[in-house]
N, C-alpha and C positions, 0 to 999 in steps of 0.2 A: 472379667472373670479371673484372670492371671492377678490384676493388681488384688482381688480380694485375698485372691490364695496367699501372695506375699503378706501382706497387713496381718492374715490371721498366724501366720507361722512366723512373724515376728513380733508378736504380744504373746504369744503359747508358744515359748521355747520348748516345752514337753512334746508339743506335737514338731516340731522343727529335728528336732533328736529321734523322734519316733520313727520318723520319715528318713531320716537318714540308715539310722541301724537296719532300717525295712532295706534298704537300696544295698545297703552295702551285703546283707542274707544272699539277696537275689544275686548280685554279682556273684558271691562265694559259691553257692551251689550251681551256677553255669558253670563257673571256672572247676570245678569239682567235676562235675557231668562231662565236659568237653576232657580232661585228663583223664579220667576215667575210662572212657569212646577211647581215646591215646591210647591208653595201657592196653588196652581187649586185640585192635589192631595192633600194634606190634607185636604182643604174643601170640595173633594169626601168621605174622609175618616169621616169627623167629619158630615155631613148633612146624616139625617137617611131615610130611608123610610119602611113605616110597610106593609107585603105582607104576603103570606100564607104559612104555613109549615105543612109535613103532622106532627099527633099527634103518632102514630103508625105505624109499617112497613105493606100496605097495598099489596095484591096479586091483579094479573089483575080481576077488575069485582065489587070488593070491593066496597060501598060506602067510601067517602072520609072524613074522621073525621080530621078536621084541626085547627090551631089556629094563631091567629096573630102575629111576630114574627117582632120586627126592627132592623132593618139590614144598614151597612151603603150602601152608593149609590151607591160606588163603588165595592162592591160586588153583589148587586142583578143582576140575568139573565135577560137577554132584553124581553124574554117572562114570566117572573115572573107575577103570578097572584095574585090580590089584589082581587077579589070577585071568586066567584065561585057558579053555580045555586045549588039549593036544591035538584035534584036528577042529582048532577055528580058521578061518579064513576074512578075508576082507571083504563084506558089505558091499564099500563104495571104495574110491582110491583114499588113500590115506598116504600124508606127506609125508618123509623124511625127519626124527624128532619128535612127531604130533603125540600128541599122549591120547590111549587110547580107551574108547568111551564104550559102552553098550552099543549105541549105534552103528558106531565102526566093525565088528564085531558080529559074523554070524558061526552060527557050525554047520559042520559041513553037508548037512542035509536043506540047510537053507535056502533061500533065494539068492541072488546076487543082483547087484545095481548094475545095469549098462554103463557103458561109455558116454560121458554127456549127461547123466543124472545125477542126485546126490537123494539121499536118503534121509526122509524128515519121518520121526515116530508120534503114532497120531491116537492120542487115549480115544478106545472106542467103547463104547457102552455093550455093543452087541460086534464081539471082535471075530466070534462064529460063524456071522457070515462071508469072512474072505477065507480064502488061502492061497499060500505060495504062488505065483502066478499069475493069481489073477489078476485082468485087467479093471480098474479102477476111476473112477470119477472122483475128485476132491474139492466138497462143496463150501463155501463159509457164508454167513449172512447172505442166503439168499443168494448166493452167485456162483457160478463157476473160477475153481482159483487155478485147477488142473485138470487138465480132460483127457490127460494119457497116462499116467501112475501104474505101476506095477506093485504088486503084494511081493516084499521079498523076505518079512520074517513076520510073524506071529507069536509076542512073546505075552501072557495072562493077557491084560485088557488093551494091549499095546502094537498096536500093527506100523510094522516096516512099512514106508511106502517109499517106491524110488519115482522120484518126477524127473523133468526135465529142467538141466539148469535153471532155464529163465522163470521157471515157474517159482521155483526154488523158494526164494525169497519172501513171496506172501502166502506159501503153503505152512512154511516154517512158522509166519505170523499167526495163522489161522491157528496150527497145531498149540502154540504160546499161549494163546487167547481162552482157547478150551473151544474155539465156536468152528474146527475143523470136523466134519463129517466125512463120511466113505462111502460111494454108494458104487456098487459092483457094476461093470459093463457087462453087457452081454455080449 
């Protein structure tokens, strides 16, 4: 097969040429494409935006002491907060530095994360069935991911839930996934 391709590309110079200027196209528009992807990231990296950070490592319940912090674009989280009301408080604990997201973030009527949980936000279809407080189940594919969660905020379709660390992890995945469900305890 090889030896014919050669034989015919070298009796048909035209297609010898043809093939090359094709190769060299195809190189050009990667090497365009790949600079291009180059240019977009670096002016992710060079264009700033100023959003909130906590000032001090806050415990759940905390009032929130924060300050303005710019960061470039391509670092800031998709729920990164640029204001926050005057009596918000902390969720869950929040480190020293950390920039502060929706979830971090309740007001003061909210719930609060215990000690030893962290707080994963979980789209619900029917988010009317919880509130503040309640005790909670947190199901995914047919299984158990959390079997002790607390309802700590309630915002449109989107429910605070605080698990326990170790659960953490694959409650978070579930919630990622879209396959996390809620089902209230009794």
């Amino acid at each position: 097969m090889g030896y014919a391709i050669r034989r015919f590309l070298s009796t048909h110079r035209w297609a010898y040429w043809l093939l090359v200027v094709s190769l060299a196209c195809v190189v050009g528009v990667s090497v365009r494409g790949a600079t291009t992807d180059a240019d977009h990231a670096r002016r992710a990296w060079r264009e700033t935006q100023v959003i909130l950070a906590a000032v001090r490592h806050h415990d759940a319940g905390e009032p929130i002491e924060y300050e303005e912090i710019e960061l470039p674009v391509a670092a800031v989280p998709a729920t990164a907060l640029r204001q926050v009301d005057a009596d918000a408080i902390a969720r869950q604990p929040i480190a020293a530095g950390e920039v502060l997201t929706a979830v971090d973030v309740a007001s003061e009527g909210a719930g609060v994360a215990a000690q030893g949980t962290l707080t994963i936000a979980i789209r619900s279809y029917e988010p009317t069935i919880t509130a503040v407080g309640d005790s909670v189940h947190v199901l995914a594919e047919g299984r158990s991911v959390s079997d002790s969660g607390v309802v700590v905020d309630v915002v449109d379709d989107v429910v605070h839930v605080a698990v326990p660390e170790t659960d953490a992890p694959a409650v978070a995945w579930a919630a990622s996934t879209g396959s996390a469900t809620i089902a209230v305890a009794p």
